[in-house]
Structure formats: C-alpha cells, structure tokens
C-alpha positions as CSV (number, residue, x, y, z in Angstrom):
1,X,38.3,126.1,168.3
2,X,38.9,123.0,170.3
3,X,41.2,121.9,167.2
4,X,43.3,124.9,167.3
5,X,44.4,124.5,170.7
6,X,45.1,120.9,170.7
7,X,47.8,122.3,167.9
8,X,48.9,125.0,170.0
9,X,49.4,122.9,172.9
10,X,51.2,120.0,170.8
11,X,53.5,122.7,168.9
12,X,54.4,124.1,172.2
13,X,55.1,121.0,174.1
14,X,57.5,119.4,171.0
15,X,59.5,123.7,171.3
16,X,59.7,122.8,175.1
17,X,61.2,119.0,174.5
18,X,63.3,119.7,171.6
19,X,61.6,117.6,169.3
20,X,61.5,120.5,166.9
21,X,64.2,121.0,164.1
22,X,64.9,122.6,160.5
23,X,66.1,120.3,157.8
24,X,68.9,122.6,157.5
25,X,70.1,123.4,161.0
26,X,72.1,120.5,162.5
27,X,70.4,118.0,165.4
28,X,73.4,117.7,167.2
29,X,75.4,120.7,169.1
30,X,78.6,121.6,166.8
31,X,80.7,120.0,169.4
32,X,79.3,116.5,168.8
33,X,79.7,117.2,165.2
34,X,82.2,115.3,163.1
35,X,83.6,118.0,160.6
36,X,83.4,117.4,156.9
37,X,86.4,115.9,155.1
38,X,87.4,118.3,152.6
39,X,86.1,115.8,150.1
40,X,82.4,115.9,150.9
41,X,81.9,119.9,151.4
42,X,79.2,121.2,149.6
43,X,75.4,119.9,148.4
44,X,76.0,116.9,145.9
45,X,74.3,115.4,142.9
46,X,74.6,112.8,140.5
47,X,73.1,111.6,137.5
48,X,73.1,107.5,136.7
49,X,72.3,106.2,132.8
50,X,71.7,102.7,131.3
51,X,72.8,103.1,127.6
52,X,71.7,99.6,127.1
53,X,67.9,100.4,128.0
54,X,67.9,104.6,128.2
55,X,67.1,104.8,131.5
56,X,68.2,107.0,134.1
57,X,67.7,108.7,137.6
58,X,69.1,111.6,139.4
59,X,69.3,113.1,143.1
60,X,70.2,116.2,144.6
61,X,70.7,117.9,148.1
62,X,73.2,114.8,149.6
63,X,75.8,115.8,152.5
64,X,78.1,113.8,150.5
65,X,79.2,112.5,147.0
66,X,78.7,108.9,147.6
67,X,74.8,109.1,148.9
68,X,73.8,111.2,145.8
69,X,75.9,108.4,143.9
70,X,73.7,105.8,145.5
71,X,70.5,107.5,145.3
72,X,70.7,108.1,141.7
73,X,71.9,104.7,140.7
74,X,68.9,103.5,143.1
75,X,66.4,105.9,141.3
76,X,68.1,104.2,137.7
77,X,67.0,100.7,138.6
78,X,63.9,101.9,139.6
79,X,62.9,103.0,136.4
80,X,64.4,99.9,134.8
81,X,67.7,100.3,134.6
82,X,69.7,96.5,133.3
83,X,73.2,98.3,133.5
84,X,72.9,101.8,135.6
85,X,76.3,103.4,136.4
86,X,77.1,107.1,137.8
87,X,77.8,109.0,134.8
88,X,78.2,112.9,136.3
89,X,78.7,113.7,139.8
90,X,78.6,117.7,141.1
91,X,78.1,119.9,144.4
92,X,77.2,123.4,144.8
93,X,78.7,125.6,147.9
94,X,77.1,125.1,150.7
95,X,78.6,128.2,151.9
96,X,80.0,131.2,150.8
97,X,83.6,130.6,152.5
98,X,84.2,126.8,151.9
99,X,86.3,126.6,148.9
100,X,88.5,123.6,150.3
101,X,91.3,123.1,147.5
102,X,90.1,119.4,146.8
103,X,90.4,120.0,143.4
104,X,86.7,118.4,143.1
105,X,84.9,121.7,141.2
106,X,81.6,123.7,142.5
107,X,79.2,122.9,139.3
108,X,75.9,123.6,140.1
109,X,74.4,121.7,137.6
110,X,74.6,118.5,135.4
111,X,72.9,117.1,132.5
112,X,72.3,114.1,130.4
113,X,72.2,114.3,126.7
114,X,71.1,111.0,124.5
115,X,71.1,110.5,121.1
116,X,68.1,109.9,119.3
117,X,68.8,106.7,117.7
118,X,70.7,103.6,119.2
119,X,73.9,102.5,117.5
120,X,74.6,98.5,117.8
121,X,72.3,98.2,120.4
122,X,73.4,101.3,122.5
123,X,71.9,104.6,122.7
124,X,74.3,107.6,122.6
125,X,74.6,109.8,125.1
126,X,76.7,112.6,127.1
127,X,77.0,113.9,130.9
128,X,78.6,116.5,132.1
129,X,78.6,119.4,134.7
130,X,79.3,123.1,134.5
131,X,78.4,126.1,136.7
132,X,74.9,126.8,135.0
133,X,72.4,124.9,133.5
134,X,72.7,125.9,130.2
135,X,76.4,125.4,129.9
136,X,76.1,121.9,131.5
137,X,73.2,121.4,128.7
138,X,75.5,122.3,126.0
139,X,78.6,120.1,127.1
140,X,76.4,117.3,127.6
141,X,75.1,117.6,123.8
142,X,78.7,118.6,122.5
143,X,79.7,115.0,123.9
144,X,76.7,113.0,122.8
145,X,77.3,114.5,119.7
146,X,80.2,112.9,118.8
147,X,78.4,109.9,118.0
148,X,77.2,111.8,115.0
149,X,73.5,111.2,115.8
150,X,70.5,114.1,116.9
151,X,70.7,114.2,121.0
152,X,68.7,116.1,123.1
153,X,68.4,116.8,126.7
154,X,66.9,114.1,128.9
155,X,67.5,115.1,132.6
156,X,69.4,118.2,134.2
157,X,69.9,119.3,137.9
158,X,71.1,121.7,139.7
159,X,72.1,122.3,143.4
C-alpha cells in the first residue's frame, strides 16, 4: 500500500513540475519551435547494405532524412558491415495535410532484396521504396533480379 502511494505521490509531483511528456507531443511551446524545412517533413527511414559482406541495418521513426541515414549505416557496422552505404531512404506523412511539393515521395515502406549467390565476390541485391510493403518487396526483387540470380527478401520497413 505504502508502495502505491510513493508512486502516486512521484507521478503527481513530475504532472506538477513538468517533467512529464509523450514521445510524440513536442517539449518545447510551438513558439520556440524551429519549423521543418520542407525537406525533412514527415517520419524517415533508411536501409544501409554491405554487398561485399551481406550485411545490413535499418531504422525508422527519424525527424529527419539524415538521422535515419546515420542510424542505419550505424546499425550496418554493427552487424559487420566492411563497406555499409544508404541504399533506400523513405518517410511516411506525419500528417494528413503536409504534402510540401519537395518532390522527395511519401513511401511508407522499403525493402532489401539479395541474391542468393555472390557474383565475383559481391552478392546481388536490390532496394527500393514504394507506398506498401508488398510493392516495395516486389521492386526490390525486380532490381536484384537483374543480376539473373534467385533473391529474396532480407529486411523491409515501413513508417
């Protein structure tokens, strides 16, 4: 019981000193924020790929295109990545109304396709992004499959 209202009195004391926030309300009043560039609107993700070694890594949720670049070229290296490089970047809307003419498209998803087999010491493989997971899964093994060898799906996201 005692436990209970050591919580009570901790939740209420972080509500009364504004401690308290939701990952997706903003910390700061709208007038101290800096407005998005037209550029970074929307959630972001990426997709990074070693074809030397087949390794890759992926993030999604970044405020902007060049942390879910980073983040996924990080998560690459990670998993033993020699020669990592951004191969599909995407965002989703964030909301409804914030089409911004950038010409940089809302795909919701991305995938990586690689081949089965290497060919002179590089493995295959295929990224691409489209507005649902199964037609970014299809583009990315319509590309890997130029190579002429079996691919398959090795990592998709969405946003």
């Amino acid at each position: 019981m005692r436990f209970r209202s050591a919580i009570r009195a901790f939740g209420i004391f972080l509500v009364c000193t504004g401690q308290v926030a939701a990952a997706d309300l903003p910390t700061k009043s709208l007038e101290q924020t800096a407005p998005l560039s037209q550029e970074e609107r929307g959630i972001w993700a990426a997709i990074a790929y070693s074809s030397i070694d087949a390794k890759h890594g992926f993030f999604w949720g970044a405020d902007k295109r060049h942390e879910a670049a980073d983040i996924a070229l990080e998560h690459c290296r990670r998993a033993g990545g020699r020669a990592c490089t951004v191969v599909t970047v995407f965002r989703n809307h964030r909301h409804w109304n914030d089409v911004d003419r950038s010409g940089v498209p809302y795909h919701r998803c991305g995938a990586l396709a690689v081949g089965e087999e290497t060919v002179d010491h590089l493995t295959p493989w295929g990224a691409k992004s489209a507005s649902t997971r199964r037609e970014a899964e299809d583009l990315a093994l319509q590309t890997c499959g130029l190579s002429g060898k079996l691919c398959k799906v090795r990592e998709w996201v969405c946003t």
